[in-house]
C-alpha positions as CSV (number, residue, x, y, z in Angstrom):
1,X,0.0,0.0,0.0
2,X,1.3,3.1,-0.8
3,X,1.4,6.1,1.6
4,X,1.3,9.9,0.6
5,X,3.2,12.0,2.3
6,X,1.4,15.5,3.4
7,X,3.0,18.6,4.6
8,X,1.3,21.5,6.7
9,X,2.4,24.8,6.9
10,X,1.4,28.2,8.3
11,X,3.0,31.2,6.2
12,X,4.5,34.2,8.7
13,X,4.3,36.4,5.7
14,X,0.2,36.3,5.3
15,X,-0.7,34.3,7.8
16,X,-2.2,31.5,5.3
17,X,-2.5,27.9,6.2
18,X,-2.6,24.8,4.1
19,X,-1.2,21.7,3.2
20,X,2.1,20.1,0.7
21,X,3.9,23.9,0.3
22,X,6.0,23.8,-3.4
23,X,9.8,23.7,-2.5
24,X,13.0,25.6,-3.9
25,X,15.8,24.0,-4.6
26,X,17.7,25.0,-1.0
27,X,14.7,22.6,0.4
28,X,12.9,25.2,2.2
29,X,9.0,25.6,1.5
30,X,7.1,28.8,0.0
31,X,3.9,30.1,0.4
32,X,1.6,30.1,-2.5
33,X,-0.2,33.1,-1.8
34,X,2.6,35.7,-1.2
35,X,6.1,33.7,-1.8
36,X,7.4,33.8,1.8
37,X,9.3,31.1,3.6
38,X,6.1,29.4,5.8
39,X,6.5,27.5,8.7
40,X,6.4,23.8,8.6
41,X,3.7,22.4,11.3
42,X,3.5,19.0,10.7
43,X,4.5,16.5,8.1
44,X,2.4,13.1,8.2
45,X,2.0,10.4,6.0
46,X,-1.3,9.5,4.6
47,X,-2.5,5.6,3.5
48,X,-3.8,6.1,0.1
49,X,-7.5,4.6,-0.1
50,X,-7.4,1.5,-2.3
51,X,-10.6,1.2,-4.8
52,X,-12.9,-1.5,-4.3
């Protein structure tokens, strides 16, 4: 079973939360609303639901 790997973040820029941030090539996260470094909260890995 495969597992998904999900990423939450909080942006100190803007203040927005959300989840799996895009990444520069240093390995730090960005915010997608205004481009700031955010703040990673959690990172936890999700079982992908098999169809039936």
């Amino acid at each position: 079973m495969e597992a998904e790997k999900v990423i939450a973040y909080t942006c100190h820029g803007c203040g927005s939360r959300g989840l799996n941030p895009s990444k520069t090539k240093k390995g730090n996260y960005l915010c997608p609303e205004c481009g700031n470094l955010v703040e990673v909260s959690e990172k936890r890995v999700v079982p992908k639901k098999k169809d039936k």
